[in-house]
N, CA and C atoms as an extended XYZ file, in Angstrom:
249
Properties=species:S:1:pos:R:3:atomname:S:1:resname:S:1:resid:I:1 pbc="F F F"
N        36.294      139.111      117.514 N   UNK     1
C        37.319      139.486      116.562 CA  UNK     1
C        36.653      139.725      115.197 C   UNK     1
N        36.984      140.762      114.560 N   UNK     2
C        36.354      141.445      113.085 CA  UNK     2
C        37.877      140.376      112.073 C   UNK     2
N        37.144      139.798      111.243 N   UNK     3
C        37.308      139.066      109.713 CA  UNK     3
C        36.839      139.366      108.782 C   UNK     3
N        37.706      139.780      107.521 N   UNK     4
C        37.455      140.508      105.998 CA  UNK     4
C        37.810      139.221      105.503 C   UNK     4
N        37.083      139.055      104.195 N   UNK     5
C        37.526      138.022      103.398 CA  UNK     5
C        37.303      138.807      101.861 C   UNK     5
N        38.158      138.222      100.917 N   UNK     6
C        38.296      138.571       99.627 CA  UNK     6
C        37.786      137.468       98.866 C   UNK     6
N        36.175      137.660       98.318 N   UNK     7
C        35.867      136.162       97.592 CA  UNK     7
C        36.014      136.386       96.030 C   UNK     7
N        36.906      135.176       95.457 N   UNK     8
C        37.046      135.267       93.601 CA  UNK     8
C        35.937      134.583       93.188 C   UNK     8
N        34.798      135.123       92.472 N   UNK     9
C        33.733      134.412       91.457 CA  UNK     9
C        34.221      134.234       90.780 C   UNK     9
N        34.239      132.901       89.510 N   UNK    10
C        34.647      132.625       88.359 CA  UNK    10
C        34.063      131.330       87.665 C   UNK    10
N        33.931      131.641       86.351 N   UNK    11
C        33.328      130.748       86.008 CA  UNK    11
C        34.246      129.094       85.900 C   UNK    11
N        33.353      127.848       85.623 N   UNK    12
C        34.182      126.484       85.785 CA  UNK    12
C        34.279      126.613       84.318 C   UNK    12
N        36.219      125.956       84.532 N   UNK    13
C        36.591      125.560       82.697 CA  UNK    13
C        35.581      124.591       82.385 C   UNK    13
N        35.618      125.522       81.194 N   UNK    14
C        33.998      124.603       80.290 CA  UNK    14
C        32.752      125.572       79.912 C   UNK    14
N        32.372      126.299       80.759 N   UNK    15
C        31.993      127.321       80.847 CA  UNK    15
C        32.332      128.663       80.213 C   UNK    15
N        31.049      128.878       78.944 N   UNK    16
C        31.611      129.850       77.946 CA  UNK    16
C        31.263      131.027       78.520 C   UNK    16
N        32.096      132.000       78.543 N   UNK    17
C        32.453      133.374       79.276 CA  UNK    17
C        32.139      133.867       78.357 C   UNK    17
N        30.933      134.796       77.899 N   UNK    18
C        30.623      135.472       76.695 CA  UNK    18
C        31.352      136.651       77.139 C   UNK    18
N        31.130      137.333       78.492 N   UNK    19
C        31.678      138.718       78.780 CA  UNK    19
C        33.252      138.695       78.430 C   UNK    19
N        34.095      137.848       78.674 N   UNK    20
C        35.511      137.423       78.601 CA  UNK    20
C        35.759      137.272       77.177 C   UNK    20
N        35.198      136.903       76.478 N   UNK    21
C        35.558      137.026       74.835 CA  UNK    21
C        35.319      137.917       74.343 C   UNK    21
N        34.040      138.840       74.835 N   UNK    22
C        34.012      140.241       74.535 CA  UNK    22
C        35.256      141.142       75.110 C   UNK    22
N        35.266      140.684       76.088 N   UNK    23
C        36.674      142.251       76.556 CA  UNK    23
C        37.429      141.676       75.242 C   UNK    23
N        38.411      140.198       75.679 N   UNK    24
C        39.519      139.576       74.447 CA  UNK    24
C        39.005      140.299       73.547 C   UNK    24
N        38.065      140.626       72.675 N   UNK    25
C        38.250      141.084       70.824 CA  UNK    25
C        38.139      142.052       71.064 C   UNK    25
N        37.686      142.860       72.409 N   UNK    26
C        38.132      144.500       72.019 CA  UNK    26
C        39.332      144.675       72.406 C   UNK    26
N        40.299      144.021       73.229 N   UNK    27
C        41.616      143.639       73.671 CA  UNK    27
C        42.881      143.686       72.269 C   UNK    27
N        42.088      142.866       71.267 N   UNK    28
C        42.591      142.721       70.029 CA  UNK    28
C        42.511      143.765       69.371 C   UNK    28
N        41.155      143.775       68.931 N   UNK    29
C        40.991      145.901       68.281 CA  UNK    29
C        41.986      146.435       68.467 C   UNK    29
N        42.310      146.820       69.828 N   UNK    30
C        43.440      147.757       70.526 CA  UNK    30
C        44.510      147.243       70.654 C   UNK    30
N        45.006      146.575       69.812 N   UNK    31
C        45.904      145.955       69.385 CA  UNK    31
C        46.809      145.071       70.473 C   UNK    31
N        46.208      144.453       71.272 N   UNK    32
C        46.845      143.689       72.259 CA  UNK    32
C        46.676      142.410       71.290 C   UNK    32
N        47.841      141.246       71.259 N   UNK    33
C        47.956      140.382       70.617 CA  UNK    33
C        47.765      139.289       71.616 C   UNK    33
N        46.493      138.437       70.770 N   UNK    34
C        45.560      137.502       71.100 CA  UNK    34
C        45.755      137.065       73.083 C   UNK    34
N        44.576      137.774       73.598 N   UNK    35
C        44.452      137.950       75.018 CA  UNK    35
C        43.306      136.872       75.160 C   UNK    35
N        43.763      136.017       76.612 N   UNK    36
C        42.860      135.272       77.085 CA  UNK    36
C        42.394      135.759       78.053 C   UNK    36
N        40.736      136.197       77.839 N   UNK    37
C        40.230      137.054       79.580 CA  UNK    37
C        39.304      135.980       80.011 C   UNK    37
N        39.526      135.938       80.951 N   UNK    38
C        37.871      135.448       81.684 CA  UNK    38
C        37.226      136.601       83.087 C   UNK    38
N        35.875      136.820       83.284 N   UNK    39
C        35.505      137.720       83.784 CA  UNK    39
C        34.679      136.960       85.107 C   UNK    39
N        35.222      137.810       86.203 N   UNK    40
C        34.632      137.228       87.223 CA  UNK    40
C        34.284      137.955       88.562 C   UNK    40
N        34.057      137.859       89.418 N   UNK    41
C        33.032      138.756       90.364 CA  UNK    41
C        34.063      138.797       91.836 C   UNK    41
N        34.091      139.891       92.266 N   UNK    42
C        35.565      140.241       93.499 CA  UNK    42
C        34.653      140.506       94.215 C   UNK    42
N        34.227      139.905       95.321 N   UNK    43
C        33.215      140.347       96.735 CA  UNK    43
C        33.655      140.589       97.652 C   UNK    43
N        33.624      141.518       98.606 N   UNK    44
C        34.430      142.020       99.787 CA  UNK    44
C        33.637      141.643      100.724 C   UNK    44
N        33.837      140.776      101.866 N   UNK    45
C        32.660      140.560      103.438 CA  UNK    45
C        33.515      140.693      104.542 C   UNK    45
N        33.053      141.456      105.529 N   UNK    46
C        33.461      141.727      107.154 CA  UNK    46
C        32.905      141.092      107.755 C   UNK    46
N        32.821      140.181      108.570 N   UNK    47
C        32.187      139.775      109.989 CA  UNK    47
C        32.857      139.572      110.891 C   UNK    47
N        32.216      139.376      111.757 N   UNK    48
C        32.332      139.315      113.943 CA  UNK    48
C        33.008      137.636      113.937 C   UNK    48
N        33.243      136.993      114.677 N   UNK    49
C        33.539      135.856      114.409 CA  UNK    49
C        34.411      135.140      115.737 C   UNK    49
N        34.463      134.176      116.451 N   UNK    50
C        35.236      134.130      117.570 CA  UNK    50
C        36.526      133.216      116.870 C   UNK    50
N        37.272      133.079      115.724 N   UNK    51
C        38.576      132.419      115.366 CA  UNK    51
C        38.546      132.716      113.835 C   UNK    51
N        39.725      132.298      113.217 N   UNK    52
C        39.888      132.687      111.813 CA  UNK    52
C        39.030      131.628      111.052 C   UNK    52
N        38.889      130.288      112.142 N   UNK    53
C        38.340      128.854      111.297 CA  UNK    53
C        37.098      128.962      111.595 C   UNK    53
N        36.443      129.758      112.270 N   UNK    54
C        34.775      130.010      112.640 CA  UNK    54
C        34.476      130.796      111.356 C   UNK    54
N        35.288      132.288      111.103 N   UNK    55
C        35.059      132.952      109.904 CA  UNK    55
C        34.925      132.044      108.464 C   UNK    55
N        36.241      131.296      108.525 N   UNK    56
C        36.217      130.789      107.071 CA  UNK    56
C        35.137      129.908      107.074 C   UNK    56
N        34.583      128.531      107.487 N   UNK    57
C        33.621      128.551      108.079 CA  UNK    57
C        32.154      129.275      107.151 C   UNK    57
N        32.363      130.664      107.866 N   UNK    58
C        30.802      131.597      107.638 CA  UNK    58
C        31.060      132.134      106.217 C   UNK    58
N        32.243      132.132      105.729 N   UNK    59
C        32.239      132.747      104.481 CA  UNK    59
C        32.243      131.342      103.206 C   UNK    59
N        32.558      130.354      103.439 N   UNK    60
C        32.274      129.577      102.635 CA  UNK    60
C        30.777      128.886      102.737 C   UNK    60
N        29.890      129.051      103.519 N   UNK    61
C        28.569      129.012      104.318 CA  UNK    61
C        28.028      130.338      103.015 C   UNK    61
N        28.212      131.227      103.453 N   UNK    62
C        27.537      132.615      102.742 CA  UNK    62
C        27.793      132.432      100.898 C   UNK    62
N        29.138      132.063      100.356 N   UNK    63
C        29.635      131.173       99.058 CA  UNK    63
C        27.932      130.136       98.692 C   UNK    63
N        28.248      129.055       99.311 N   UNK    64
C        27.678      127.756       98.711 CA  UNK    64
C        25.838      128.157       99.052 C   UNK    64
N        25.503      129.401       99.757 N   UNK    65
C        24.202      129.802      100.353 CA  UNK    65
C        24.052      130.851       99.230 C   UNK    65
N        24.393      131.535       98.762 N   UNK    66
C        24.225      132.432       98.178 CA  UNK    66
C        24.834      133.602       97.265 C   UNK    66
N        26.235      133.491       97.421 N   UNK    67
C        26.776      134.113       96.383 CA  UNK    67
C        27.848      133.686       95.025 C   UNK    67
N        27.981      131.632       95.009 N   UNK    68
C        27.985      130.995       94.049 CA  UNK    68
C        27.299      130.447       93.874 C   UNK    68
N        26.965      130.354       92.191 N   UNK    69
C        26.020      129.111       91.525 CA  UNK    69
C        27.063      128.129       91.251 C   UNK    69
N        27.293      127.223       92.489 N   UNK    70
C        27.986      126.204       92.197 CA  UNK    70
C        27.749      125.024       90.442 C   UNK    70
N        26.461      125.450       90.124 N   UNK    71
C        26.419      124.544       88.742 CA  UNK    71
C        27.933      125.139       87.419 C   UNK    71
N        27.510      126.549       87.681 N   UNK    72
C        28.696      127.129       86.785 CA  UNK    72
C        29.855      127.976       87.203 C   UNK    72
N        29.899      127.792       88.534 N   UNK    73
C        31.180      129.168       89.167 CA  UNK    73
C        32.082      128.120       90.147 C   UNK    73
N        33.274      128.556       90.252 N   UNK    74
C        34.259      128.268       91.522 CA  UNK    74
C        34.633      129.398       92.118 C   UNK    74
N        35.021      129.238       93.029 N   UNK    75
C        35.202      130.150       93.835 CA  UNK    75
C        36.710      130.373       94.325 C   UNK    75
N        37.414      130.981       95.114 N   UNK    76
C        38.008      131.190       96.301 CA  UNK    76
C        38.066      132.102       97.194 C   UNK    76
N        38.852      131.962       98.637 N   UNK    77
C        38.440      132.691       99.480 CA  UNK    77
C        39.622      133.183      100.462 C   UNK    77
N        39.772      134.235      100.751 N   UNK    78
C        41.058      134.734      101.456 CA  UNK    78
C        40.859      135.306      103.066 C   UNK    78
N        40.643      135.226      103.890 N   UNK    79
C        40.820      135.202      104.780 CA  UNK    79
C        41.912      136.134      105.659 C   UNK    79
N        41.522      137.212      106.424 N   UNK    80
C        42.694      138.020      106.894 CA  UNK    80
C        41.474      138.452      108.716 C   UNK    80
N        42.535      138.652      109.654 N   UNK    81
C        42.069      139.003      110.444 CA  UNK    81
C        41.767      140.330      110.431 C   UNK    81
N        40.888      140.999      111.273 N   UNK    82
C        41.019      143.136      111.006 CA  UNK    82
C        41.574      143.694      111.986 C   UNK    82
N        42.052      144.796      112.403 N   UNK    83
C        42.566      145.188      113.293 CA  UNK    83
C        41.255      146.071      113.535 C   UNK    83
């Protein structure tokens, strides 16, 4: 069975988002009144997988292996079967 998952990068509160205060004051410039952004990373993964709990599983495996720095990011993870 083919599994897509939708992973959210983001940084942990506490963690100063320089990119996120930059969008916010050009947010302001353009006259949007006082915007809170934080900026974070949308990863798309497909794999083969024999159940939805084997996938989630390989995608939180692939997360904590290599595509969060757990010192400064959280994550989440969405899970859908493929047709």
């Amino acid at each position: 069975m083919r599994y897509g998952a939708e992973i959210l990068v983001y940084l942990k509160e506490g963690v100063l988002d320089t990119q996120g205060k930059a969008v916010a004051a050009s947010l302001t410039r353009l006259g949007y009144d006082d915007p809170s952004v934080r900026v974070g990373k949308y990863i798309r993964v497909e794999i083969e997988a024999s159940d939805i709990d084997s996938a989630k599983e390989t995608f939180d495996k692939m997360c904590k292996d290599l595509l969060v720095n757990a010192i400064v990011e959280d994550y989440t993870v969405k899970v859908e079967e493929l047709r």
